[in-house]
N, C-alpha and C positions, 0 to 999 in steps of 0.2 A: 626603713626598708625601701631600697629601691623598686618602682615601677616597672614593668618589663615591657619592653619596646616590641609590638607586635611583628611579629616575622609575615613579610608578603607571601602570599598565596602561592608564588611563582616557586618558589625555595621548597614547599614541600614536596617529597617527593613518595607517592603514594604506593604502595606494593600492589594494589592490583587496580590499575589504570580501567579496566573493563568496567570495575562498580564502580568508580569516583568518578568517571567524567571522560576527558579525550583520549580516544586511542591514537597512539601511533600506527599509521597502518603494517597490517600484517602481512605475512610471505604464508603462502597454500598452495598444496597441490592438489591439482583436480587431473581426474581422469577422462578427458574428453576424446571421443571417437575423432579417428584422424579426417575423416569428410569432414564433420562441423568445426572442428578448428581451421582446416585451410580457408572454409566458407569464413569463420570469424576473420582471421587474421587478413582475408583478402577485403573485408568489407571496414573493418579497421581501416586500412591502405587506403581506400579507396575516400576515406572521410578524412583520411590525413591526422587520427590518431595513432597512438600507441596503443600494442595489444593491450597493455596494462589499460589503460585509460579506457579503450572502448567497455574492457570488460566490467571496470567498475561503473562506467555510465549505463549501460546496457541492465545490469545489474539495479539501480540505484531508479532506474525507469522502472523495472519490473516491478518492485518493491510500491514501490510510490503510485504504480497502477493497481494494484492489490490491494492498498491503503484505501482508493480512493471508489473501489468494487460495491456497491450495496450486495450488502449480508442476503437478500433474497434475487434470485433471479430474474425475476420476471419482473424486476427493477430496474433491469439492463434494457430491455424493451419501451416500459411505460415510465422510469425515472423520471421524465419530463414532465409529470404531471405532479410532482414532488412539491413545485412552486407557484400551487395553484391554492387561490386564498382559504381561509379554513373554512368561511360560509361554502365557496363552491367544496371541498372534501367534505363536509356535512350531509350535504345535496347529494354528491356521486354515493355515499354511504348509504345512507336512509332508499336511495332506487336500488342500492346491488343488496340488502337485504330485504326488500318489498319484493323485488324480482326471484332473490335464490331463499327467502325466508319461507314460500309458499310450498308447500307439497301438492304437485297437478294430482287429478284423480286417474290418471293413466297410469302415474309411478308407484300409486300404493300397491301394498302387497295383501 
């Protein structure tokens, strides 16, 4: 029996490109109000892309800033404290529950 000579990856061609791997890019239409299109396509121009090209970078920024959003808000403010060693996060811990862990006697009911 003959051994069968594997076929390269390149030669298959898969029915649905979206679950296996690279899309070819797609054609869409969107319905954009005609002020923020001139505002895009003027600011395209203005950067010396194409409307295509601005839209998908512009797009592909958005994305990739949404990626990079911490899940809680008030992360967007104090985030910077995110790369402080874990002995100091132990430390800030241990005082915001000594401090908010106590019930004053003004607050009880």
């Amino acid at each position: 029996m003959k051994a069968k000579t594997p076929i390269p990856f390149e030669n298959f061609r898969l029915k649905s490109a979206r679950k296996y791997g690279k899309m070819a890019p797609m054609k869409t239409t969107l319905d954009i109000p005609d002020e923020l299109f001139r505002r895009v396509k003027a600011t395209a121009a203005l950067q010396g892309d194409t409307l295509r090209a601005f839209v998908s970078k512009t797009l592909q920024e958005k994305l990739d800033q949404a990626a990079s959003t911490p899940d809680k808000p008030w992360m967007q403010a104090f985030g910077c404290l995110r790369d402080l060693p874990r002995e100091v996060w132990q430390d800030l811990n241990a005082s915001i529950e000594s401090e908010f862990g106590q019930i004053e006697p003004e607050d009880r009911l």
